[in-house]
N, C-alpha and C positions, 0 to 999 in steps of 0.2 A: 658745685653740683656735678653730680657722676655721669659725664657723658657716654660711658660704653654701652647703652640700650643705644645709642645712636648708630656709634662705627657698628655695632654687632650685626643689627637691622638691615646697611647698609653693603659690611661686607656678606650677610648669608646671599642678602636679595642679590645682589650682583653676580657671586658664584653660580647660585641657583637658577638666575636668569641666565647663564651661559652654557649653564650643563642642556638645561631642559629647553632652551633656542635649537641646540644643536639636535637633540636626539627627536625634540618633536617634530622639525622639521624634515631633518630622516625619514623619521616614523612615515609620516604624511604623506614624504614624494614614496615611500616603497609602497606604501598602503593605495594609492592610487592608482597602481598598475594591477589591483589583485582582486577580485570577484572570488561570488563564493560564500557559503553560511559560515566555511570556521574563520572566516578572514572577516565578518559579521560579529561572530561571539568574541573577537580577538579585538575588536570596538569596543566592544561592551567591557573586556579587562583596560582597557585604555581608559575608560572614560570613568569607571566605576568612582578613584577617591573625587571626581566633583558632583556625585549624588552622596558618598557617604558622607556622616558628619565627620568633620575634623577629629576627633576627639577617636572616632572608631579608626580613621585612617595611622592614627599614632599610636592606637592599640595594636594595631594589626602588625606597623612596624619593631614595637617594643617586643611583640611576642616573635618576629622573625631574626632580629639583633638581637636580641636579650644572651646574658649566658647561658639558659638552660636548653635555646635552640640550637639545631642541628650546624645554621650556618653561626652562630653567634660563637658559639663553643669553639669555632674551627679561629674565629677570628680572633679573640681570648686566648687562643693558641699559640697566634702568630703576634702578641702583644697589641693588639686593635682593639681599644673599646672606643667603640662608638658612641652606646647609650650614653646620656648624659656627657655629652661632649660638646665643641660648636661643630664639629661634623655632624653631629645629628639635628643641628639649626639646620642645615642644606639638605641633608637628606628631605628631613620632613615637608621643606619650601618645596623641594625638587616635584615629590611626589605628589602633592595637592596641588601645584600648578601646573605639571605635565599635561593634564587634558586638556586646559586652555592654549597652548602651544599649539598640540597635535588638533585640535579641532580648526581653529584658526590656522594653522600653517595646510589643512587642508584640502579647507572653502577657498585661499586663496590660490593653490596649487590648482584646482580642479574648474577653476575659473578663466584659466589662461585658455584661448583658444585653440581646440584640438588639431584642427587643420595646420597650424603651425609646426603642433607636433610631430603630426603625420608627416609633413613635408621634412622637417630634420632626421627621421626615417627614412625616409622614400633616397636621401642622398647621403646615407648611412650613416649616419651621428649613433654611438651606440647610446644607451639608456643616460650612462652617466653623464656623458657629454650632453646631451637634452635634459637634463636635470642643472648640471652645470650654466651653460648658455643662454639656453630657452625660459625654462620652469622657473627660475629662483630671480631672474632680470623682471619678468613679469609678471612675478609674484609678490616682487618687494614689499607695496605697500598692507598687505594685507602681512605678511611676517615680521613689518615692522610692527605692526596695531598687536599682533600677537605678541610682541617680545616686550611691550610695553604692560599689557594687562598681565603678564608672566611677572615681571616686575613688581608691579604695584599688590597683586595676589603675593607673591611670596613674602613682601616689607607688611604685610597685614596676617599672616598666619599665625593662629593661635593657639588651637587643641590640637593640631598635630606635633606640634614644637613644644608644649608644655609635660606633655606625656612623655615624647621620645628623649629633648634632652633637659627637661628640667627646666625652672630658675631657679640659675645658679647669677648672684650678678658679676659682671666682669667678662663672664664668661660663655652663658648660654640665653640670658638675659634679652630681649628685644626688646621694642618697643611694644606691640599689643601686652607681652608679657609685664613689663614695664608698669602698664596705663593699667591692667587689671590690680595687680597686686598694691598699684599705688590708691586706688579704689578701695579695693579690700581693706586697709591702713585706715582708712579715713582722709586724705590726705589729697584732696581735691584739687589744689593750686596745682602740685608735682602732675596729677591726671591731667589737667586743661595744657600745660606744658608739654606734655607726649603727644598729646593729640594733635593740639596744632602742628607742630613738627614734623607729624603721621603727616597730616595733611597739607603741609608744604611740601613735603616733598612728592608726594602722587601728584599736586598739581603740576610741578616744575616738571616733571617727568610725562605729565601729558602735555603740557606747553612744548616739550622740547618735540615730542612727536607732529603736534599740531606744524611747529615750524617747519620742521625739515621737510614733511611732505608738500606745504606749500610753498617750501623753496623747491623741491624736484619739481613740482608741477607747474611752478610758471617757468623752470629750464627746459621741459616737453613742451611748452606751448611755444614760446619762444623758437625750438628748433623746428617745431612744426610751421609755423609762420614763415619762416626764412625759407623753408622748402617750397 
């Protein structure tokens, strides 16, 4: 049995969940300091591929990487093809779960109590350093719950990955991609096989969330008691 829908699955969702941990959580702590309507419609580009359908969001990228675009051409240039590649497995994960990132890294950013804030101001912490210290300590568990739904979202991405880089097996191949096409075949034992596996893994991955926060949270109570 060909296990590469598994590693491919595996290593996009990890990549993907690393690119889009980092920028959405950027996004988020910059995006909390800024008021304002175009810093509103700059929401709305943020969030837009988790109302499009998949299928449009991997159109929208085929037609931005493709060879006959402006920047596709320049990359084709430089020996880069992307389309139909596993680069283009991460891209596509990247950009359909980028809004769950930035939306959840946030709620939990804008949650932390402001007074705290103000006071790391008041005795001059510049911005970063209050993002650093402050923001992202008391933010953790809500960026953790995001970096997990990032996860699980990108190991289940289907029309934006089918469009931008293909199934190709070996190579571009995942597991939803996998589970359709072993569908399509006829070939239902190979389907109940993907799936479960789909679904072992989202659970272990929310099991391992479930732990770790209820391991911090009885290390806070704990420290709290002793005080």
């Amino acid at each position: 049995m060909d296990l590469s829908p598994i590693r491919l699955s595996l290593e996009t969702s990890v990549v993907a969940t690393a690119v889009v941990a980092l920028a959405g959580t950027l996004g988020a702590g910059w995006r909390i300091r800024r008021r304002g309507a175009a810093f509103e419609l700059l929401d709305g580009l943020f969030l837009l591929p988790l109302v499009l359908p998949p299928t449009v969001v991997g159109f929208l990228l085929l037609l931005l990487l493709g060879r006959t675009s402006w920047l596709g051409s320049v990359l084709y240039g430089l020996g880069l093809r992307l389309v139909f590649s596993w680069p283009a497995t991460v891209i596509a994960a990247s950009v359909t779960t980028f809004p769950l990132m930035y939306m959840t890294g946030r709620a939990a950013l804008e949650q932390v109590d402001p007074p705290l804030v103000e006071a790391a101001r008041t005795l001059g912490a510049s911005e970063a350093r209050i993002f650093r210290q402050v923001l992202l300590p008391l933010a953790w568990p809500g960026l953790a719950a995001g970096v997990v739904l990032t996860f699980a979202r990108a190991l289940g991405d289907f029309g934006a990955t089918l469009i931008l880089a293909g199934n190709i097996p070996g190579k571009t191949q995942t597991l939803p991609l996998a589970i359709f096409f072993a569908v399509e075949a006829g070939d239902t034992p190979e389907a109940v096989r993907w799936s479960l596996v789909t679904v072992g893994i989202s659970l272990a991955a929310l099991a391992a969330l479930n732990l770790w926060t209820r391991h911090h949270r009885g290390l806070a109570m704990r420290v709290v008691q002793q005080e």
